[in-house]
C-alpha positions in Angstrom: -21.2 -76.7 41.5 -24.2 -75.2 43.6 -25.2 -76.9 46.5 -28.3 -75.9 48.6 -30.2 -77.4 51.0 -34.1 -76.8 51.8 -37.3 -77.3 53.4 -40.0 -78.3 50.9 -43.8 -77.8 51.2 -44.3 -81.3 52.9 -41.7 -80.4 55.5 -39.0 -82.5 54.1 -35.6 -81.6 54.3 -33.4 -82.2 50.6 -29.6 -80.8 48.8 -28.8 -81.3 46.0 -26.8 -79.2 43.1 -28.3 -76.0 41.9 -28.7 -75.3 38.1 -30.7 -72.0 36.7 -33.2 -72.0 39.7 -33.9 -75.6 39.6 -32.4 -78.4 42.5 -31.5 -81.4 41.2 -32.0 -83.8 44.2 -29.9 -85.9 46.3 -31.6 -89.0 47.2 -33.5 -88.5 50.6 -31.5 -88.7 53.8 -28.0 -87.1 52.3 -26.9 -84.2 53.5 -24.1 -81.6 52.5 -22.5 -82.1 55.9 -21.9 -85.8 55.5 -20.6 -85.7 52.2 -17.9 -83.1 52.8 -16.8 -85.5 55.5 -16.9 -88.5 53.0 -15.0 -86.5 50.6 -17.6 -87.3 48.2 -19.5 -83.9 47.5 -18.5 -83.2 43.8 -19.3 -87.2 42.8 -22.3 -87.0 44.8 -23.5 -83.7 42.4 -22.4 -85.2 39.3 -24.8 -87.7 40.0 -27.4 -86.1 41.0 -27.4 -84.1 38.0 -27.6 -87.5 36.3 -30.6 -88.3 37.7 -33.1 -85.7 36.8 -34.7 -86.3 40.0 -35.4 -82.0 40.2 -37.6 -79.6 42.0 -37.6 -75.5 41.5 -36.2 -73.6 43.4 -39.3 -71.2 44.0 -41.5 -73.6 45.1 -39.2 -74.4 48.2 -37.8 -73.1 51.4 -33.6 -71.9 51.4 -32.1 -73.0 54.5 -28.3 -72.8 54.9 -26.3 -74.6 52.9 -25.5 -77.2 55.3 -25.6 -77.9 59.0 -22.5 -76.4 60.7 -20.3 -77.4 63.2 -18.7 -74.5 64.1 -18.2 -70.8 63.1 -15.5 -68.5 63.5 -16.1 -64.9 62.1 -13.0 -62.7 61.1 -12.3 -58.9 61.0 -10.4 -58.9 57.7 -11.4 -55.3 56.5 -9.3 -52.9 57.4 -11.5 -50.1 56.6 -14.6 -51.3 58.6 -12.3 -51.5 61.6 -11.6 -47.8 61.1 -15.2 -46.7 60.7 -16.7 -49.5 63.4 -14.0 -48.2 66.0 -14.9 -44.7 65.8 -18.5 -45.2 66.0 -18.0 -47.6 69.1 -14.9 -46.1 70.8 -14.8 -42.6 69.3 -11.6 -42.9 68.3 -9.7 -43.1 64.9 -7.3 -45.5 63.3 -6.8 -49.5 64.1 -4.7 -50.6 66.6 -1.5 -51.9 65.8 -2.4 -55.4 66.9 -5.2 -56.0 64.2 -1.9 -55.9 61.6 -0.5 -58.8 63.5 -2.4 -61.5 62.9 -6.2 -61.9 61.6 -8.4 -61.9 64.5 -11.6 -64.1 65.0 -14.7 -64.5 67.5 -16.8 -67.9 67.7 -20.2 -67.1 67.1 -23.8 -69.3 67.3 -24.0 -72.3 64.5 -27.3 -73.3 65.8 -29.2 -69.8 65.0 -28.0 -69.5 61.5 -31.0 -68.9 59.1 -31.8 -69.5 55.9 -31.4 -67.2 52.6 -35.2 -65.9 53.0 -35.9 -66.1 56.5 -36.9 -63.5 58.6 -35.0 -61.7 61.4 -36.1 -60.9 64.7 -33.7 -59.0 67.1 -32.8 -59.9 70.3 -34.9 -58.9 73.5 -33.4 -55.5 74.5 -32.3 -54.8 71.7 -33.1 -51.3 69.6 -29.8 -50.5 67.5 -30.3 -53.7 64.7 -27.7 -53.9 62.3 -26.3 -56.3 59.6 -23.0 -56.9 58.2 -22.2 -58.0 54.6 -19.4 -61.2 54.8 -18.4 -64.1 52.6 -18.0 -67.4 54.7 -15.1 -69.9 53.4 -16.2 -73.6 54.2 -13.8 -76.2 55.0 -13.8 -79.6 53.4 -10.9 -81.4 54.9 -9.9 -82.1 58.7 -6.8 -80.0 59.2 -4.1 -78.8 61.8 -1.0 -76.5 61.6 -2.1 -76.1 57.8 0.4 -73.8 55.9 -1.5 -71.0 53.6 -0.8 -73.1 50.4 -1.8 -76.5 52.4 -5.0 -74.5 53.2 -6.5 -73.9 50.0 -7.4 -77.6 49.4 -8.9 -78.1 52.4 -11.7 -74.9 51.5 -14.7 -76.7 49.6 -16.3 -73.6 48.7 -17.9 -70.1 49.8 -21.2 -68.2 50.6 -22.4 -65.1 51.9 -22.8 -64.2 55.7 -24.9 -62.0 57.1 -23.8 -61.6 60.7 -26.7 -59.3 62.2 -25.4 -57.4 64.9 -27.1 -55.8 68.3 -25.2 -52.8 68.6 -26.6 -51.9 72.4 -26.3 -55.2 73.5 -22.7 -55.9 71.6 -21.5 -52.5 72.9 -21.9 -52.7 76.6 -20.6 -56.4 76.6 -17.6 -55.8 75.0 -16.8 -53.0 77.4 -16.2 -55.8 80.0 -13.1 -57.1 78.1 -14.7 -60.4 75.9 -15.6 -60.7 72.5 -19.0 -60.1 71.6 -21.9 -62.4 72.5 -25.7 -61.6 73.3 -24.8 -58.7 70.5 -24.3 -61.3 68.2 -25.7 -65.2 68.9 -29.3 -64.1 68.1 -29.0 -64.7 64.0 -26.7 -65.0 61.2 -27.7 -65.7 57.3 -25.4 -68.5 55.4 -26.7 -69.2 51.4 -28.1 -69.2 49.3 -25.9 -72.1 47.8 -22.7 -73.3 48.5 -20.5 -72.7 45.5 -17.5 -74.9 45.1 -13.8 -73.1 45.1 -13.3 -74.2 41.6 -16.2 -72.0 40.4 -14.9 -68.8 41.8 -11.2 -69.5 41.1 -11.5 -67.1 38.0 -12.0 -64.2 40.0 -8.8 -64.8 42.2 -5.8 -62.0 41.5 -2.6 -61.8 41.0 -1.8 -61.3 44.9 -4.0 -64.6 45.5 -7.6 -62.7 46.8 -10.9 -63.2 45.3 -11.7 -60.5 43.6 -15.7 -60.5 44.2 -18.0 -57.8 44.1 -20.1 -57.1 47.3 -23.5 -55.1 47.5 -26.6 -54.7 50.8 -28.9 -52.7 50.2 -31.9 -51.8 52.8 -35.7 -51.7 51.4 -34.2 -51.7 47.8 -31.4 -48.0 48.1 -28.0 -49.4 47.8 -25.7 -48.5 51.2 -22.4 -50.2 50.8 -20.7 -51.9 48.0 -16.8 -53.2 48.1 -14.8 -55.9 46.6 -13.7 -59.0 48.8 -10.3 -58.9 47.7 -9.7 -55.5 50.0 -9.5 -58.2 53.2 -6.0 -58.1 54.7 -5.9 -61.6 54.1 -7.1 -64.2 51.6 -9.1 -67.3 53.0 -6.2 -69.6 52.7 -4.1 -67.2 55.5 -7.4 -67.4 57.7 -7.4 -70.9 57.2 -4.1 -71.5 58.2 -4.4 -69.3 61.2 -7.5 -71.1 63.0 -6.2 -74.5 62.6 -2.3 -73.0 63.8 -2.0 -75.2 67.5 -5.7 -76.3 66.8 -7.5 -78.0 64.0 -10.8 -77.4 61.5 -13.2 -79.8 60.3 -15.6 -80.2 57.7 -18.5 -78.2 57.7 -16.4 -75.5 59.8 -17.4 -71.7 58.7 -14.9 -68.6 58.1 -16.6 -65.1 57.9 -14.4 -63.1 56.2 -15.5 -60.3 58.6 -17.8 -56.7 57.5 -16.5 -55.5 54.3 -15.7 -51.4 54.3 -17.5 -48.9 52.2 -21.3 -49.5 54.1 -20.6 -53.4 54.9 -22.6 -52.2 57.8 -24.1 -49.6 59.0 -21.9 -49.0 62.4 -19.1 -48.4 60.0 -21.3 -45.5 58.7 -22.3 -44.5 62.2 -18.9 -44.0 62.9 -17.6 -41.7 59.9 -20.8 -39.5 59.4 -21.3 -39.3 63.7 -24.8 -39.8 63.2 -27.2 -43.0 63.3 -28.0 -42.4 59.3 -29.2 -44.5 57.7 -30.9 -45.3 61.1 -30.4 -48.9 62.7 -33.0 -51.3 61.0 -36.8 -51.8 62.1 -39.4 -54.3 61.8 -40.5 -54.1 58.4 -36.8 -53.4 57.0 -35.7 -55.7 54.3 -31.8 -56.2 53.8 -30.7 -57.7 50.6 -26.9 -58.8 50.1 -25.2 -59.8 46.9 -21.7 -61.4 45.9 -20.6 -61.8 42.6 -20.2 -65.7 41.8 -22.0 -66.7 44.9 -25.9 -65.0 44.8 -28.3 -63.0 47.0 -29.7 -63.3 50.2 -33.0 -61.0 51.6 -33.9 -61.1 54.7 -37.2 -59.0 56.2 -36.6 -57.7 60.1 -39.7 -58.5 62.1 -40.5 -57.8 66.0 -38.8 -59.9 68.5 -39.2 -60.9 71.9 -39.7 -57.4 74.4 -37.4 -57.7 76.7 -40.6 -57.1 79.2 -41.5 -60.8 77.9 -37.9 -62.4 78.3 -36.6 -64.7 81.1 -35.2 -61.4 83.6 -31.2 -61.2 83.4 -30.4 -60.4 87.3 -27.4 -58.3 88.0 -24.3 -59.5 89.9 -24.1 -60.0 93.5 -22.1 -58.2 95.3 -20.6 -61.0 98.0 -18.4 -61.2 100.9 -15.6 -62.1 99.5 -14.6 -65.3 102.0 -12.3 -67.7 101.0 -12.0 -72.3 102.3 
């Protein structure tokens, strides 16, 4: 099934299950959160297919799929850390430690947008960017979940977009912590929520989903790649978030860029020159996934930085001690 949730045209806030452009309603108050944590999403669809209570799809608003607790974004592409790092660093290769074990960042759940929204950068910020991703999102409570344990507790997948200040994610990461201010501003989750079951077709031999993965920018294609080149499947990410900790329902997984123009730092960094240059107002950025659908977002002018609350630099103190 195809969950969604969205705004309509009185304001009102509805999911239900998505069937050729056309929502067939839950009843009013339910939301995809709270039934994932029931353990009652797929009964809950089958009835609201039953009911015929329906809507289309083009007369509403797409807001993310559900409301999420918490998101933690991977770098599972090995080849957008090789491009990424030499347009950031200036140097060539991955480190040895990416190999190790999949690495993560928590990012904002309260400024993800919808499938249609627009996108306004942060104040400061003049090197825009997205980055194409496919989110897992977990459906059980789980802790020190092995791989296999893991894929039972994933209730389905969508595509991320997790825009990216360059500027502002480049001189905070020089201070030694993962990115922030480069990267709390926005992120895109939809345009549905499509249940594991759908997309188990397209898993391979070694266990990855083998999905194709286009964004394009004002309609000229810029990166395409298939999902199953991560360095681990979903089920290994799984397992490593919740290893000494736990996940929850509702909890996101980006699977991190994908190579080949997932982004266009990656691009940056292989060509050494900002082409395509970083996105502007006006810019429209569409993503697709195979299985899952398409998101667009428009770029429009943000907050100058003239207009935002100041951000005062450190004090330099006497360094007394009690």
């Amino acid at each position: 099934m195809r969950f969604a949730t969205v705004e309509e045209s009185d304001g009102s806030v509805r999911c239900g299950v998505v069937v050729d452009d056309v929502l067939h309603r839950l009843p009013p108050g339910t939301n995809v959160l709270d039934l994932l944590r029931a353990g009652t999403l797929s009964e809950s669809g089958d009835a609201a297919l039953s009911e015929g209570d329906t809507v289309p799809l083009a007369g509403v608003r797409l807001l993310p799929p559900l409301e999420v607790p918490s998101v933690r974004d991977f770098v599972a592409f090995e080849e957008h850390v090789e491009g990424v790092r030499r347009s950031v660093e200036g140097q060539s290769g991955v480190v040895s430690e990416w190999y190790e074990a999949p690495a993560f960042y928590f990012t904002n759940p309260h400024s993800l947008l919808g499938a249609h929204d627009d996108v306004a950068p942060p104040p400061g910020c003049a090197v825009l960017d997205f980055e194409l991703e496919v989110a897992a999102i977990v459906g059980r409570e789980g802790a020190d979940l092995t791989s296999e344990q893991a894929r039972s507790h994933i209730a389905g997948y969508t595509v991320f977009n997790d825009w990216s200040a360059r500027d502002l994610q480049g001189r905070e990461m020089r201070v030694g912590l993962g990115p922030a201010k480069g990267k709390d501003f926005a992120g895109t989750l939809g345009p549905v929520l499509v249940t594991a079951d759908e997309l188990e077709p397209y898993r391979d031999a070694d266990g990855f989903l083998r999905l194709a993965m286009t964004v394009s920018v004002n309609g000229t294609e810029v990166g395409r790649d298939l999902l199953s080149n991560m360095g681990w499947p979903f089920e290994e990410l799984l397992s490593h978030a919740a290893r000494g900790s736990r996940v929850l329902p509702g909890d996101v997984l980006g699977s991190g860029t994908c190579g080949n123009g997932g982004c266009l730092a990656e691009l940056w960094g292989r060509s050494g020159a900002r082409q395509p240059p970083p996105l502007r107002s006006g810019d429209v950025v569409e993503m697709w996934v195979e299985g899952i659908g398409a998101i667009a977002n428009a770029v429009v002018d943000g907050v100058a930085s003239a207009d935002a609350p100041p951000v005062p630099s450190a004090r330099r103190r006497d360094r007394q001690r009690p």
